[in-house]
N, C-alpha and C positions, 0 to 999 in steps of 0.2 A: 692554637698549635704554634710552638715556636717555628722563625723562620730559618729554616736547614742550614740556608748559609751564613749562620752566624753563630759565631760560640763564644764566649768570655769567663773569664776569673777572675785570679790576683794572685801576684807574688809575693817573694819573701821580703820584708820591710829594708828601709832605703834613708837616707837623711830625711827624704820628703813622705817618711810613711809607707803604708800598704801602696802597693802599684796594683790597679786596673786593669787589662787587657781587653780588651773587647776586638772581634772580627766581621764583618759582613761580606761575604766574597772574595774580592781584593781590598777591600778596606778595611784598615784598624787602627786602632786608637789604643792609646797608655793616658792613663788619668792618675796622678798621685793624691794621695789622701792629705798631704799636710798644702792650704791653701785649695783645696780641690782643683788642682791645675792642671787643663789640657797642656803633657807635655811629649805628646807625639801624635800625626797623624798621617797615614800612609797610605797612596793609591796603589797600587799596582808596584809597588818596591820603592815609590819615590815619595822620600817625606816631604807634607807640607805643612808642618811644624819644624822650628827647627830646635834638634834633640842637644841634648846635653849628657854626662855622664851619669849611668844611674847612682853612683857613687857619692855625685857631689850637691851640696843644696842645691836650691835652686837660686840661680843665676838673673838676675835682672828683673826680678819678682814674675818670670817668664812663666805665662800662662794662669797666674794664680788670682781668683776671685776679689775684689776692692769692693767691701763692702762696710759699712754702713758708709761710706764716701769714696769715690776714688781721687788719683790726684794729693793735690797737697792744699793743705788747710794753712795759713798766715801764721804763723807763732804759737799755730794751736788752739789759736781761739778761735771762739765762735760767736756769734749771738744768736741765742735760741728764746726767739718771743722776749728781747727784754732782761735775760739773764744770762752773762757771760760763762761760759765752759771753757776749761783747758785742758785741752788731751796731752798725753804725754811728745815728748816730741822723737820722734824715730825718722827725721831726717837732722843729723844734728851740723850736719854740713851749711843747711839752710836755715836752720831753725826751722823747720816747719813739722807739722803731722802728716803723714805720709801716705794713700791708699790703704784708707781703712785700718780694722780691727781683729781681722780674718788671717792675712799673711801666713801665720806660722799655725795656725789652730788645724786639729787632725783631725777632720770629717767623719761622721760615721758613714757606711756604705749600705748602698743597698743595689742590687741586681735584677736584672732580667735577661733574658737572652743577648738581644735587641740593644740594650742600656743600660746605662748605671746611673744611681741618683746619690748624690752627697750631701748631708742635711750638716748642719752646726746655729746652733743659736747667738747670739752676739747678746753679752750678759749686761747688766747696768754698770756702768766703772768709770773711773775717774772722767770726765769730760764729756760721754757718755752718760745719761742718764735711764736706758732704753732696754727693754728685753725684745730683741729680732729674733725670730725664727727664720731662717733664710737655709732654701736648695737650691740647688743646678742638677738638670737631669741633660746627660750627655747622650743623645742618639745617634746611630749608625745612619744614614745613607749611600744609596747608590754612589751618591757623589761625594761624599764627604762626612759633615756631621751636624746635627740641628743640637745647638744651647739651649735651653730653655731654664729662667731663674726664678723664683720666687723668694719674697722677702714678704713676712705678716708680723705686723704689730702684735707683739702681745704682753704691752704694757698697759698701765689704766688710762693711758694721755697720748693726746699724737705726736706720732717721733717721723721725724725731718728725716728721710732716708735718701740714699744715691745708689746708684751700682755702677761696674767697670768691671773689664775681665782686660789681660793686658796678655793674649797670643803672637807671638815671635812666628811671624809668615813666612815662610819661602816656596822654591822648586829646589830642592834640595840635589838632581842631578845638574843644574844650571850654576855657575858663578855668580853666586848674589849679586854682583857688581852690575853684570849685565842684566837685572831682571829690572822692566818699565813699571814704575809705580804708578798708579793714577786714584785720586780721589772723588769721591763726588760729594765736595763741599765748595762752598760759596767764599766764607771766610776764614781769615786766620786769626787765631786768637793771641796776638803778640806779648814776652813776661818777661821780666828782670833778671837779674842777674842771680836771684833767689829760685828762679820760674815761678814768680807767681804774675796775675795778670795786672798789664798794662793796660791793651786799647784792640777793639776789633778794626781788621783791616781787610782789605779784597784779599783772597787767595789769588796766589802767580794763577795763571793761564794754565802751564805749563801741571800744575799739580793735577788738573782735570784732563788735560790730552796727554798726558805720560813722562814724565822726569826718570831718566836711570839711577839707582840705584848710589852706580857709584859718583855719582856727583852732584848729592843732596848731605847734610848733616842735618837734621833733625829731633829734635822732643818740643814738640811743637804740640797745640790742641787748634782743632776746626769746627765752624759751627755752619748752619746754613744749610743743613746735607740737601741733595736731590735726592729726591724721592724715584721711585719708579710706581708705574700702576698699582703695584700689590702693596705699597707703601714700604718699601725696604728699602735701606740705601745703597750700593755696592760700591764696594772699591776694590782692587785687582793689582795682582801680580802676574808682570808678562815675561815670559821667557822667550828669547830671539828667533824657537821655532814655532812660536803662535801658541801653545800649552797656555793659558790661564786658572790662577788660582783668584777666587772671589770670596774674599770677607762682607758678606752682608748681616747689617745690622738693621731689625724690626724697629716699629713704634716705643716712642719712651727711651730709646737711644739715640740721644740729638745731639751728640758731643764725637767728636773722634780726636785719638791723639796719636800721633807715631810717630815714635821713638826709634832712631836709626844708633848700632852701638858695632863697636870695632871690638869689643873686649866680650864677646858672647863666646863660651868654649867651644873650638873646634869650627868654628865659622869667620870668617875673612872678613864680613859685613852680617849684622844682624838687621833686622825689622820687626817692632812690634805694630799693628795696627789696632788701636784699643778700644773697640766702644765703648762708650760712655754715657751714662746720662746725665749728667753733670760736668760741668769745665773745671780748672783748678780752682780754688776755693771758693767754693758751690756753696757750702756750708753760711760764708759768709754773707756771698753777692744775695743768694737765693735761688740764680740760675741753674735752674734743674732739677732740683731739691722736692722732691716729694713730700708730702708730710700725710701719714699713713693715721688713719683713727685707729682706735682700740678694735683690732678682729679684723683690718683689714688688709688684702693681701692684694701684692703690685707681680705682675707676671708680666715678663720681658725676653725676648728670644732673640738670637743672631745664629752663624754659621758660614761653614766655611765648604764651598765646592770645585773641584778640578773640571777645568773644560778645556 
């Protein structure tokens, strides 16, 4: 039996696709079909995502799936066992390859009361040589909302895969400014002038007992996460009356990156907090890099709760 308090659909098409709608009591969510990007989620009136115009693409590749890599890849190349690839390059600022192959790709849907699951395959192509099957099934909670991703080989050979999803966090009734960021990573992962990587170093202090908002700058990647018992990692957005938002990211997500951006529409200060299971060019180092046999399938989960 469906659960009462909860109903969902879709709307009329957008730059980013069919829009999602999903409800649980006080809680609901907007998922857009191009990228499968969680780009809204709301407790009780107050988003903790931060929203954008439905009108306009999507902004800062906010909330959209990074897959078969996230991050940015060196010039595009790779080494795969021995034999160079080159992806196209879609950071041309940097030269680099940019958060996957997914970005722009329009999910087909699938529903339940409760959820919605966005499937897309990631086909063999230039630098790329791989057929991915990859979902995200977005759930409802009391608190918030559970991720949950799968990515299955189903090529004749094993393909080197990653995942990222890149959610723009806030308390949307608070001034970004004043909301206390805290991470629970160990180290920083220091990059160039390109962002790609240089050298691991300690994280500030300060990143794990609380840094404001507004006086941090940011696109940084972290490794080292603390765990807690259940083996999740959390990290948190505070707002000055005690309200917390928790981005926790499961096993298999050993990367985190957050991106602080002034140019997010309609927000004075943005934050992405990005699990990841790979660091920027993961491809290359090998850090994080899964490499998936023929038939097999890699399931990965994070989410986000109000407390």
């Amino acid at each position: 039996m469906s659960d009462p308090r909860t109903i969902w659909g879709v709307s009329s098409k957008s730059p980013t696709g069919t829009q999602v709608h999903l409800r649980r009591g006080d809680v609901s969510a907007q998922i857009a079909q191009v990228g499968a990007s969680l780009r809204g989620l709301t407790i009780g009136g107050v988003d903790l995502i931060a929203r954008y115009p439905e009108s306009d693409p999507t902004p800062s590749c906010s909330g959209v799936v990074l897959a078969p890599w996230p991050n940015r890849v060196r010039d595009g190349k790779w080494n795969d066992n021995g034999t160079t690839r080159q992806l196209a390059i879609t950071e041309p600022k940097f030269n680099n390859a940019s958060h996957g192959l997914l970005r722009f790709t329009a999910y087909d849907i699938e529903q339940t009361d409760a959820s919605a699951t966005l499937s897309a395959t990631i086909h063999p192509q230039t630098g790329y040589p791989y057929e991915i099957a990859t979902a995200v099934t977005y759930t409802l909670t009391d608190a918030g909302i559970t991720v949950t991703h799968t990515l299955t080989n189903r090529s004749d050979a094993a393909a080197p895969v990653a995942l990222g999803t890149h959610p723009f966090v806030t308390i949307g009734d608070v001034e970004p400014r004043n909301l206390v960021l805290r991470l629970a990573a160990k180290t920083l992962l220091e990059t160039d002038e390109r962002m790609l990587p240089l050298r691991a170093t300690p994280a500030p202090d300060e990143m794990r007992t609380g840094v404001r908002l507004g006086g941090i700058a940011l696109d940084t990647g972290f490794a080292d996460l603390i765990r807690d018992d259940d083996g999740n990692a959390r990290h948190s957005l505070t707002a000055p009356d005690g309200r917390q938002v928790t981005l926790w990211q499961g096993p298999g997500f050993d990367f985190v990156q957050v991106y602080t951006s002034m140019n997010y529409p309609g927000q004075t200060l943005a934050v992405a907090i990005e699990p990841m299971s790979a660091p920027v060019d993961g491809l290359n180092s090998g850090l994080g890099i899964r490499r998936l046999v023929p038939g097999e399938t890699w399931t990965l989960s994070w989410g986000i709760a109000l407390s």
